[in-house]
C-alpha positions as CSV (number, residue, x, y, z in Angstrom):
1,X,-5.8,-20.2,6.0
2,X,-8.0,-19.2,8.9
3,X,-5.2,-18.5,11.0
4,X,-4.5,-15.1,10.6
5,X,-8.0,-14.1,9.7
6,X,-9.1,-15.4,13.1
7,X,-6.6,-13.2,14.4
8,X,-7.5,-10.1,12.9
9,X,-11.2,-10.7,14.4
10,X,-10.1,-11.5,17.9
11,X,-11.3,-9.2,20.4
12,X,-12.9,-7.1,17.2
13,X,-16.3,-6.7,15.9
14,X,-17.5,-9.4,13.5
15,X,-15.9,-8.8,10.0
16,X,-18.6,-7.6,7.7
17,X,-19.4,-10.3,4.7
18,X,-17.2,-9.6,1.5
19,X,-19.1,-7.6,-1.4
20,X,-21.2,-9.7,-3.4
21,X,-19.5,-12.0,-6.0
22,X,-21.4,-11.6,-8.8
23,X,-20.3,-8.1,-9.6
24,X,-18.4,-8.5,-12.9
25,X,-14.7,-7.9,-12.9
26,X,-13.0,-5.2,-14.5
27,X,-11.0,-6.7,-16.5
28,X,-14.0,-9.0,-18.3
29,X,-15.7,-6.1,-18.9
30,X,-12.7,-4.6,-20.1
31,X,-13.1,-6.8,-22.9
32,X,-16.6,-6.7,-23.5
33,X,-16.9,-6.7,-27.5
34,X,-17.6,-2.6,-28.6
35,X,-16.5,-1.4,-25.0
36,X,-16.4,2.4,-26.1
37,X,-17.6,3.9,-22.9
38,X,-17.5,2.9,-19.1
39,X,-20.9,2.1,-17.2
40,X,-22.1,5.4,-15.0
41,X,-20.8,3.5,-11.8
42,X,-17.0,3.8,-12.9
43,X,-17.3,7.0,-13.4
44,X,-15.2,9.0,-10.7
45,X,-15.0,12.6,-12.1
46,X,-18.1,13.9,-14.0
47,X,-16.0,17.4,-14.6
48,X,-12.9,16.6,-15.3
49,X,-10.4,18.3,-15.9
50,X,-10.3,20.5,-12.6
51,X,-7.5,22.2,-11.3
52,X,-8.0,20.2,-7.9
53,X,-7.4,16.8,-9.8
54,X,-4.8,17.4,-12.7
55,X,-1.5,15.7,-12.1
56,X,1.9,17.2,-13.7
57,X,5.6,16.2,-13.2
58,X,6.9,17.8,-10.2
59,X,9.4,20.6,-10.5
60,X,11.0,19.3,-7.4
61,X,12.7,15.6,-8.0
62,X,11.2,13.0,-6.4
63,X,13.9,11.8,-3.5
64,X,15.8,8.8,-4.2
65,X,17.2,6.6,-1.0
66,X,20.5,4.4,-1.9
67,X,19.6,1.2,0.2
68,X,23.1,0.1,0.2
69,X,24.7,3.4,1.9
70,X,21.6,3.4,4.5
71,X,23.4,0.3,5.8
72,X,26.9,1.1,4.7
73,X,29.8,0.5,7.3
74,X,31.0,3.8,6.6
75,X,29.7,6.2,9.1
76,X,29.6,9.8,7.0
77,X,27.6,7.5,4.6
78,X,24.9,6.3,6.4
79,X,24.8,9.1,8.6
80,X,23.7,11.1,5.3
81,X,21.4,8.4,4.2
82,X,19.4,8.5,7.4
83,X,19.4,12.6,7.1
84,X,18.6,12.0,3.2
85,X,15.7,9.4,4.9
86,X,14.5,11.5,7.2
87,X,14.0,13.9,4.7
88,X,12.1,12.7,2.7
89,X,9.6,11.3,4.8
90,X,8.9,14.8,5.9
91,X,9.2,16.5,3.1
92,X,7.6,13.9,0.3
93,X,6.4,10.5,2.3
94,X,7.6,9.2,-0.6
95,X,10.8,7.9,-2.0
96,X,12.6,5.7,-4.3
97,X,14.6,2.4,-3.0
98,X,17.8,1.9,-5.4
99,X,20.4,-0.4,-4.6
100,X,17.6,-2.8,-2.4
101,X,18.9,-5.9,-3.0
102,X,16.2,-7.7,-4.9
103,X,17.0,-9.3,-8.3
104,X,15.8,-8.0,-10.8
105,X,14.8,-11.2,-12.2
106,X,12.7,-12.0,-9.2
107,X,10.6,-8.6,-9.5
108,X,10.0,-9.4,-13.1
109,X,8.8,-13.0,-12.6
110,X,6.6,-11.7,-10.2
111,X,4.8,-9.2,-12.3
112,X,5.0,-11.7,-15.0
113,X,3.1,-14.5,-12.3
114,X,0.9,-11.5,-11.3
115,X,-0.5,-11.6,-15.0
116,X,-1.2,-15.2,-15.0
117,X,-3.0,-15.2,-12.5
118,X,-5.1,-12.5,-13.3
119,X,-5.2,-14.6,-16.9
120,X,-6.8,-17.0,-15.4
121,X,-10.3,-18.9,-16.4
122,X,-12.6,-16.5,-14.9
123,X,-14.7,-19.7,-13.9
124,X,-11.9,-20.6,-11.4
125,X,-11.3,-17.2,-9.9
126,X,-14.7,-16.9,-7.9
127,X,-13.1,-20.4,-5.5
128,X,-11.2,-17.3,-4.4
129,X,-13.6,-14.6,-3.5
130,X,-13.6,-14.6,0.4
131,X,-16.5,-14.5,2.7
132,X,-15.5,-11.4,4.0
133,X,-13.1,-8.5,4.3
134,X,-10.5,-9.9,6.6
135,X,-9.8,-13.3,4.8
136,X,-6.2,-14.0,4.2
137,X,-7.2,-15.2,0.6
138,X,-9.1,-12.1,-1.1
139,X,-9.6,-11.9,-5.1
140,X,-12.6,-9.2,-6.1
141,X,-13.1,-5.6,-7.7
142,X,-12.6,-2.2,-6.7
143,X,-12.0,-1.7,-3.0
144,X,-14.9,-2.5,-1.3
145,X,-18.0,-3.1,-3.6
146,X,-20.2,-3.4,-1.0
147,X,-19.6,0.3,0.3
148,X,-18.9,2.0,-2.6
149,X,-21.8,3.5,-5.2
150,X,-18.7,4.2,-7.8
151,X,-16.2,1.7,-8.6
152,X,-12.9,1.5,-9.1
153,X,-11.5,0.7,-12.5
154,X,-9.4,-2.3,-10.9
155,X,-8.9,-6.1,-9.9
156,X,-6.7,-7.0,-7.1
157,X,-5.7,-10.5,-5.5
158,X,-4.9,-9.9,-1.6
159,X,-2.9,-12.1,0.4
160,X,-1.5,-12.0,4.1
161,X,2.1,-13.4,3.5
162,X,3.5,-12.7,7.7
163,X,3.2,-13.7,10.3
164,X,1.3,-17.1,8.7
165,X,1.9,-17.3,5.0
166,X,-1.2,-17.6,2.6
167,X,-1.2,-18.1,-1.2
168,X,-3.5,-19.7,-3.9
169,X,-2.5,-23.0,-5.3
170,X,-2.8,-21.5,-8.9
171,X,-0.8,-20.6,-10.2
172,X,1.8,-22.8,-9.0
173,X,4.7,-20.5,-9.7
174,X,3.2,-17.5,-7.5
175,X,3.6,-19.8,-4.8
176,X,7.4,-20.8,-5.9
177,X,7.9,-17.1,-5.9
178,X,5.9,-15.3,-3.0
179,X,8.4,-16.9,0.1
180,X,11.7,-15.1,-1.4
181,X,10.1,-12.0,-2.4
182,X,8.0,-12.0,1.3
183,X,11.1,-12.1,2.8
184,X,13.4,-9.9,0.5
185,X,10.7,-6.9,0.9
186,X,10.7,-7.3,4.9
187,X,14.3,-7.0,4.5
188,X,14.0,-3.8,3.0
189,X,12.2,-2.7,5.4
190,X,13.5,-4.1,8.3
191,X,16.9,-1.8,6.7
192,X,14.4,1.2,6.6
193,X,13.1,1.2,9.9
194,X,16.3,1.2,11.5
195,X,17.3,4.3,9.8
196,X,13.9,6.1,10.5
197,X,14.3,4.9,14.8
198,X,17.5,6.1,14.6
199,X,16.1,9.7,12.7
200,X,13.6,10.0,15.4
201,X,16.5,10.0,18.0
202,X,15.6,6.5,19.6
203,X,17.9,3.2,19.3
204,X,18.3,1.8,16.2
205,X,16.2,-1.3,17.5
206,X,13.5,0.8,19.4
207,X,10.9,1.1,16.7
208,X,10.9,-2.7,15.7
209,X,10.5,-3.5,19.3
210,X,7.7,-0.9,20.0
211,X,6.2,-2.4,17.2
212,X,6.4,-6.2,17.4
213,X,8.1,-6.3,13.9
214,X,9.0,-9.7,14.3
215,X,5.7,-10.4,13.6
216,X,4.8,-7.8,11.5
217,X,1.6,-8.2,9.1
218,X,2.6,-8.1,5.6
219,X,0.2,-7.9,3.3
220,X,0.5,-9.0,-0.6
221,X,-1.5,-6.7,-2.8
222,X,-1.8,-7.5,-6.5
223,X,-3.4,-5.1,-8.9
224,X,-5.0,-5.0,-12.5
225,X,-5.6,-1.6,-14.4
226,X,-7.3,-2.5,-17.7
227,X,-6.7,-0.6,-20.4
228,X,-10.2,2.2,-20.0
229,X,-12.4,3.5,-22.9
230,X,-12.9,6.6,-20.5
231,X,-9.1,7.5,-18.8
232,X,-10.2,10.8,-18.2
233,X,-13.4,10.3,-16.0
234,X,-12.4,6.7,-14.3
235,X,-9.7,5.8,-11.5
236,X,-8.0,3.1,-10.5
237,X,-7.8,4.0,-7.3
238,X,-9.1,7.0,-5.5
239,X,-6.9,9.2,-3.1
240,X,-6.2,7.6,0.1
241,X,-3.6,6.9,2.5
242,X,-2.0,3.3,3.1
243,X,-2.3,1.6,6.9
244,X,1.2,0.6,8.1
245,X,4.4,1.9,8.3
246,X,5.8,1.4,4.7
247,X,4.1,0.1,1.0
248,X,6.6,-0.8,-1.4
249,X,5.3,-1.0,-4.7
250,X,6.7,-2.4,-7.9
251,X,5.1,-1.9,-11.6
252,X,5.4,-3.6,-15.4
253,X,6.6,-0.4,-16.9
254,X,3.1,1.4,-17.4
255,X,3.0,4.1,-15.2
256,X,-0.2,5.4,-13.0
257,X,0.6,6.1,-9.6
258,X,0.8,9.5,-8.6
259,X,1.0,11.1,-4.9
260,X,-0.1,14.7,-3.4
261,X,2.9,16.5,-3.1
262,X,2.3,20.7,-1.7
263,X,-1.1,20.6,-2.8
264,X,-0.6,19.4,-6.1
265,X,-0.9,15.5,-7.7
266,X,2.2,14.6,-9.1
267,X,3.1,12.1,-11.6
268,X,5.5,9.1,-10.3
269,X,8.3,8.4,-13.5
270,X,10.0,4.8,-11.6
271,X,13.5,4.4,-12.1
272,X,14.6,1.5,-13.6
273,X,14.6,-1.6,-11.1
274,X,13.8,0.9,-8.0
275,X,11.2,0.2,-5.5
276,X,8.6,2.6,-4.6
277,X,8.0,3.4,-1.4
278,X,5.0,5.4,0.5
279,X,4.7,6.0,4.2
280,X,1.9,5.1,6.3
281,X,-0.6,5.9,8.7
282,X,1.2,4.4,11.4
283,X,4.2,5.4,10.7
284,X,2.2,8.7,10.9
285,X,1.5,8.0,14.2
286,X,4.4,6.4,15.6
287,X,6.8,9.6,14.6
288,X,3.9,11.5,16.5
289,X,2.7,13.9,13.2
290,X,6.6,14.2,12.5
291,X,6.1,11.8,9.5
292,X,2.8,12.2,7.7
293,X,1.2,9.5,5.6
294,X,1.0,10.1,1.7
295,X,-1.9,10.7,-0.1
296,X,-1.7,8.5,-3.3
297,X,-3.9,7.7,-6.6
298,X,-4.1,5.4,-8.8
299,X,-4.8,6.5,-13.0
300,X,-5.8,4.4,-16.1
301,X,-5.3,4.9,-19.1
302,X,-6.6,4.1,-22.6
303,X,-3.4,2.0,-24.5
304,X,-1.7,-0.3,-22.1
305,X,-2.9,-2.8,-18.9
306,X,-1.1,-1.7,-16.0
307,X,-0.1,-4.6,-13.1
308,X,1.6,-2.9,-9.9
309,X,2.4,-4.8,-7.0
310,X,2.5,-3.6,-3.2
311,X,3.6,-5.2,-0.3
312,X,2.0,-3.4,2.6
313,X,4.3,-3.6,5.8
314,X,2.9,-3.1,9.6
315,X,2.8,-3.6,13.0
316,X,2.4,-7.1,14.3
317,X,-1.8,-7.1,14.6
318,X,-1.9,-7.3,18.2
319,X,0.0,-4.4,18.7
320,X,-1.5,-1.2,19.8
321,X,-0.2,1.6,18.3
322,X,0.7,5.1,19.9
323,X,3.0,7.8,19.6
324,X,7.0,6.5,21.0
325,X,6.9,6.7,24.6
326,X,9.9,8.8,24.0
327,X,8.6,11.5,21.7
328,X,6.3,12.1,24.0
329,X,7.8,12.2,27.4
330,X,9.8,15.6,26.6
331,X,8.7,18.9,27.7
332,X,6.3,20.2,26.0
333,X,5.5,17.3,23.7
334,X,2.2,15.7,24.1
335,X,0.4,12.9,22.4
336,X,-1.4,13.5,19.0
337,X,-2.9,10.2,18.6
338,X,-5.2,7.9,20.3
339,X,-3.7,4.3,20.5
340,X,-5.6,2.0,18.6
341,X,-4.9,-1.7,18.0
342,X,-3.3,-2.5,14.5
343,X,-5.8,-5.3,13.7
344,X,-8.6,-3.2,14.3
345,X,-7.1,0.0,12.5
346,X,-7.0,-2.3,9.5
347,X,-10.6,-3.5,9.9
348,X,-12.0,-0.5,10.3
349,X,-10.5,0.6,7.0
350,X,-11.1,-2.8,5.1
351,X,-14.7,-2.2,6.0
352,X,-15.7,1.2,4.6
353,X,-14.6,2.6,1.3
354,X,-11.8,4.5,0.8
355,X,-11.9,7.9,1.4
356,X,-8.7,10.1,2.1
357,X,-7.2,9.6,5.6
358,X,-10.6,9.3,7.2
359,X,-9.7,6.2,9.4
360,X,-6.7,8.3,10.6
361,X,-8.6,10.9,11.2
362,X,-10.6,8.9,13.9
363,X,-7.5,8.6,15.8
364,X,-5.9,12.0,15.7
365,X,-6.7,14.2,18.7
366,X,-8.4,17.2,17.1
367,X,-6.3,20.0,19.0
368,X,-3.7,18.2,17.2
C-alpha cells in the first residue's frame, strides 16, 4: 500500500502526521443516547440564516450532458454535445452525466457496500486510520482534524484506486466492487476529456497526453452525513473547490450537495441514475481561467443519513501542471497560472483545512 503514498512524497516535503485518532467519529456521536444538540466545535454558522449562506433551487436548470451523444458517431450530435459541454463548464462547472454507461445495479451496491463499511465495529475501524495525510488507506472525521478548530459533521473512508489500486480487506464485497466501478468512472471521464480538448480547440487526444492520463490519480472518496440534531448551524462540508480535473459523485437518494452558481448556493435535485459531475482546479488551470472550478457544499439534515460517493479524477502525480502550451502561445494570451506539480498541489491541500480555493489561489498569477 505504500506505493503510491511514497509517490506522492517524492521530491515533496514530509507529509504531516494524520490528525489524532482518538477524536470520536461523527457517526458514534451521532448516536450518543439524548443527542439533542451538537458540541460547540461542529458548529459552522453561529447566525444562520444569512443571506450569504441560504441555498434555493436555481431558476436556471442545472445542465445535463447525454454521455452517449458526446461520443455518438453522428457528427451534428456530438458536435452539440461538446458545445452543450463546453457550456456548461463555463457557465455552471457543473453538470449532470445521463446515459454514462454504468449499471445501475453496480452504483447501488456500491452505496449499499459504502454503508457496511461505515457499519462496521467501531473497534475495527481505527486499523484503518493512517499515519498521515497522504496514505493510500485513509478512514477519520472531518477534513483534517488536526487543522481545523470546527469540525465537519462527517466520516469519510479515502482510497487511491489508480495508478496502484488500494482497498481495505473489509468488507470483502467493497473490494469485489471497487475494480469495475474504478474503471467504469475513468471511462467516463476518459469520454469527457476528449470532448473538453476538443472545446478548447486542441486534438481530441492533446489534453490526456498533456496530462499523463494514463496514469491518472483517482482517488475513492466515501462519505457519511449523520442524521444532525442541529441542520441549521452544522456542515458537512464547508465551501471549497475539488483538486483535479473532474469529481463525479453519486448519492443514496438524500440530497445535500449544493454548488455556488452567480453568487448564489443552489440546491442539487439528482436525476435518477445520473452522475454528478464538478470541475476542478486543474482543469481550472489547464483551460487557462476558461473553465473555473466550482465552489461546492455539503448540508445535513435532521431525518435521514446521507452516503455520497466521489471519485476524484486528475493528472498523473508527477505531472506538472500549467496552462496548454497552446492556449498560451496565441497573441495576446499569456499564462495565468504558475505550474505546479500535481502530487504536490494535492499535498498542499491535504495538509491544511479547507478553505474556498485558497490552494488555487497560490498558483494564480495575481494580474490574472
Amino acid at each position: 500500500m505504500a506505493a503510491t503514498a511514497s509517490l506522492l512524497r517524492q521530491n515533496s516535503a514530509a507529509a504531516p502526521p494524520s490528525p489524532p485518532s482518538n477524536i470520536t467519529s461523527v457517526k458514534k456521536l451521532s448516536e450518543s443516547p439524548n443527542l439533542n444538540s451538537i458540541p460547540s466545535n461542529y458548529a459552522y454558522y453561529t447566525n444562520y440564516p444569512t443571506e450569504t449562506n441560504i441555498a434555493s433551487n436555481s431558476d436556471d436548470s442545472i445542465p445535463t450532458i447525454d454521455l452517449s451523444l458526446l461520443t455518438s458517431d453522428n457528427p451534428d450530435q456530438r458536435s452539440k454535445a461538446i458545445q452543450d459541454l463546453d457550456k456548461a463548464c463555463q457557465e455552471w462547472g457543473f453538470f449532470m452525466v445521463v446515459n454514462h454507461g454504468i449499471p445501475e445495479t453496480l452504483m447501488k451496491a456500491m452505496l449499499d457496500v459504502t454503508n457496511e463499511f461505515f457499519n462496521l465495529p467501531e473497534e475495527e475501524k481505527p486499523e484503518f486510520q493512517p499515519k498521515n495525510v497522504v496514505d493510500p488507506v485513509r478512514y477519520g472525521t472531518s477534513f483534517n482534524t488536526a487543522k481545523e478548530k470546527i469540525f465537519c459533521w462527517r466520516d469519510f473512508l479515502k482510497l487511491f484506486v489508480h495508478p496502484q489500486f488500494h482497498c481495505p480487506d473489509k468488507p470483502e464485497s467493497l473490494r469485489e466492487l471497487l475494480p469495475e466501478y474504478c474503471e467504469r468512472t475513468r471511462e467516463v471521464v476518459r469520454k469527457l476529456v476528449k470532448g473538453i480538448s476538443e472545446s478548447l480547440g486542441l486534438e481530441e487526444s492533446e489534453m490526456g497526453k498533456a496530462l499523463d492520463l494514463g496514469s491518472t490519480l483517482q482517488i475513492f472518496i466515501a462519505n457519511l452525513y449523520p442524521r444532525c440534531p442541529n441542520p441549521d448551524v452544522a456542515l458537512g462540508m464547508p465551501p471549497h473547490s475539488d483538486h483535479g480535473l473532474f469529481t463525479l459523485l453519486i448519492e443514496n437518494g438524500v440530497g445535500g450537495l449544493q454548488i455556488q452558481h452567480k453568487g448564489r448556493w443552489v440546491n442539487v435535485n439528482a436525476l435518477p441514475n445520473s452522475i454528478l459531475v464538478n470541475t476542478g482546479d486543474h482543469l481550472e488551470i489547464f483551460s487557462n481561467g476558461k473553465y473555473k472550478s466550482v465552489m461546492h457544499r455539503a448540508v445535513v439534515n435532521n431525518k435521514k443519513t446521507r452516503i455520497s460517493i466521489a471519485m476524484a479524477n486528475g493528472p498523473s502525480p508527477d505531472t506538472v501542471v500549467s496552462p496548454a502550451s497552446q492556449l498560451v502561445q496565441t497573441k495576446g494570451s499569456v499564462a495565468s497560472y504558475v505550474p505546479m506539480k500535481y502530487k504536490d498541489y494535492l499535498l498542499s491541500q491535504q495538509s491544511n483545512q479547507l478553505n474556498g480555493k485558497s490552494i488555487l489561489k497560490q498558483v494564480q498569477i495575481q494580474d490574472y
